[in-house]
C-alpha positions as CSV (number, residue, x, y, z in Angstrom):
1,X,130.9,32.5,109.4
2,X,133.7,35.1,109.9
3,X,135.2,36.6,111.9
4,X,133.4,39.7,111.6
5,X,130.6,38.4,111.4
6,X,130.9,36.0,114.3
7,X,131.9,39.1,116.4
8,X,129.0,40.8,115.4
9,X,126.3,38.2,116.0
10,X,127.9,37.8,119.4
11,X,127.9,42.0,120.0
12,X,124.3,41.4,119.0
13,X,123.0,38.7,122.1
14,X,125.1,40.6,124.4
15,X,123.6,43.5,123.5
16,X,120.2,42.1,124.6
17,X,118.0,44.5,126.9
18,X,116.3,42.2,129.5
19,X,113.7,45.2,129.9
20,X,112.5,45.3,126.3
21,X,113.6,42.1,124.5
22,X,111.4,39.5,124.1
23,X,112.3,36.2,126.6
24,X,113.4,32.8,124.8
25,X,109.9,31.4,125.9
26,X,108.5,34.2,124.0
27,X,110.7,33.5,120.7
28,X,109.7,29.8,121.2
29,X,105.6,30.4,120.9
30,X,106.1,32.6,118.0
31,X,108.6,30.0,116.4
32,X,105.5,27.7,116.8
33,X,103.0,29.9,115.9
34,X,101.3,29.4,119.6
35,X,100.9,33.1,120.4
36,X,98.1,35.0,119.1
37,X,97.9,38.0,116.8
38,X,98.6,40.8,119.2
39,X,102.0,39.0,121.0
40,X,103.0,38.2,117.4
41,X,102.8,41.8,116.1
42,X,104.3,42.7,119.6
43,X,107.3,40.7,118.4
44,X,107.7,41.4,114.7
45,X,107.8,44.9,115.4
46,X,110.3,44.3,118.2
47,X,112.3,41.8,115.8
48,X,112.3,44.1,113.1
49,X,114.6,46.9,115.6
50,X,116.4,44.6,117.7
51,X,119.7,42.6,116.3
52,X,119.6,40.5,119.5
53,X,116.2,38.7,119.4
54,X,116.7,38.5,116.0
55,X,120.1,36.5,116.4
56,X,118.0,35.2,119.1
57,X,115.3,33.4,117.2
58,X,117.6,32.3,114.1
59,X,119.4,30.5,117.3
60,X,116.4,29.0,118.5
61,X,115.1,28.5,114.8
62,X,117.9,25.5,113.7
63,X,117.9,23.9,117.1
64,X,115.5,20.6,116.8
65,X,112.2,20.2,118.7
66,X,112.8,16.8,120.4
67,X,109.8,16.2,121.7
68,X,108.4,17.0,118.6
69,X,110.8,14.4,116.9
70,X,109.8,11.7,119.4
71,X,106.4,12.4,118.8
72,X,106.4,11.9,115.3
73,X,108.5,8.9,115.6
74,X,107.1,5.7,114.1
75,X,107.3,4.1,117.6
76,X,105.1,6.5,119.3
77,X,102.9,5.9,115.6
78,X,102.9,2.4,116.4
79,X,101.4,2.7,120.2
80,X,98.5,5.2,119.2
81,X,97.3,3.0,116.7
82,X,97.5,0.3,118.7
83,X,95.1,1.7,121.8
């Protein structure tokens, strides 16, 4: 990344309006597809003006889902079929 364009992702989050930007729980459902239609064409329209939740969900989008990694672990494999 450089420098420019580190300075502008990071103008971007700060840049964040608390009253109109969508809340990192918010990103997370729609990164997981858990909200339904409306929320998600709430968002997409919102993501579509908005730098910040944009930069926002890319964030949120390369960070692992641990639990989800645990739970598709062969160990945790191994004790369901075992029940």
């Amino acid at each position: 990344m450089t420098h420019s364009t580190a300075a502008s992702a990071t103008s971007a989050v700060s840049s964040r309006d608390p009253a109109t930007c969508m809340s990192p729980d918010e990103l997370k459902q729609y990164l997981s597809g858990s909200c339904d239609k409306v929320q998600a064409e709430r968002i997409e329209i919102h993501l579509a003006t908005c730098p910040a939740c944009e930069q926002s969900l890319r964030e949120l989008d390369i960070k692992p889902d641990t639990l989800l990694q645990w739970l598709q672990s062969p160990a945790v494999e191994k004790a369901q079929t075992h029940r």
